[in-house]
N, C-alpha and C positions, 0 to 999 in steps of 0.2 A: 187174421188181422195182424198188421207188421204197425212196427213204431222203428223211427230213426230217430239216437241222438248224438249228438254231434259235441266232442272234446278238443279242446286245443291238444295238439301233441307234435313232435318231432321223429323223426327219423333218423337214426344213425346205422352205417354200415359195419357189419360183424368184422370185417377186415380188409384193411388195404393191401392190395396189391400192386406192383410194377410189373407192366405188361414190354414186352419183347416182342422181337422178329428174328428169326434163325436169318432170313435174306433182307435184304432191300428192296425198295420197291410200293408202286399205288396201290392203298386198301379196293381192292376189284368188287367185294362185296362183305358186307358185314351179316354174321349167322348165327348174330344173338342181337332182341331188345332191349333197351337201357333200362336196367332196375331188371332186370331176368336174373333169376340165380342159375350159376354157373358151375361146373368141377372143375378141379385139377385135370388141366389136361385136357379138357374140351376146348376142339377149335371155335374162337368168335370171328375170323373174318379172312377169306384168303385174300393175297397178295398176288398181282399183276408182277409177275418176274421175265417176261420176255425182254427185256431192255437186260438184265441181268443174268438173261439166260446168255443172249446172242455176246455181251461183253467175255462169258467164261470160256464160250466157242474162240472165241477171237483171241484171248489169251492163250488156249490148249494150243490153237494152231499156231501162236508164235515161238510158244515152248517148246513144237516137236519141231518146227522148224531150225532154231537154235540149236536145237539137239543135235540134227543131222548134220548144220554147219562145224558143231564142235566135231562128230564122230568122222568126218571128212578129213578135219586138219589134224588130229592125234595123229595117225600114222607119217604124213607130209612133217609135222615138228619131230618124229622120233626120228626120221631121215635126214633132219637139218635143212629142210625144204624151207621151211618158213621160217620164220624168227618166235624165242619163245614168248615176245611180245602178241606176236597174233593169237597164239595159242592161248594165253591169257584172256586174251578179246572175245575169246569165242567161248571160255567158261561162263 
């Protein structure tokens, strides 16, 4: 034989946290319940990073790009070929 009885009472949580994202980017799927207790260091939700991916692609290749225009004119500016203005341009 069971009995329930029933108290007013509250809830408060043992400690607040500020939650982060190492990248940018849409919550893809969330890998905990609200009100779940949690650890340090446990994932609750990955992040959709292909928008974020394809931008760092797109950056890398304008960096090596760059690169090759600058490693191009170093020798062309030590010859006096171009002006040390370009060679600025291209750092």
């Amino acid at each position: 034989m069971s009995s329930e009885e029933a108290y007013p009472s509250s809830l408060y949580v043992e400690h607040d946290v500020r939650l982060t994202a190492r990248r940018a980017g849409m919550i893809e799927q969330v890998l905990v319940d609200r009100g779940s207790t949690v650890r340090k260091g446990q994932l609750l939700a990955s992040v959709e990073t292909e928008e974020a991916d394809h931008e760092l692609e797109m950056a890398q290749e304008e960096q090596r790009l760059a690169q090759a225009d600058y490693d191009r004119m170093r020798p062309l500016s030590e010859e006096k070929m171009i002006s040390p203005q370009e060679l600025f341009r291209a750092e």
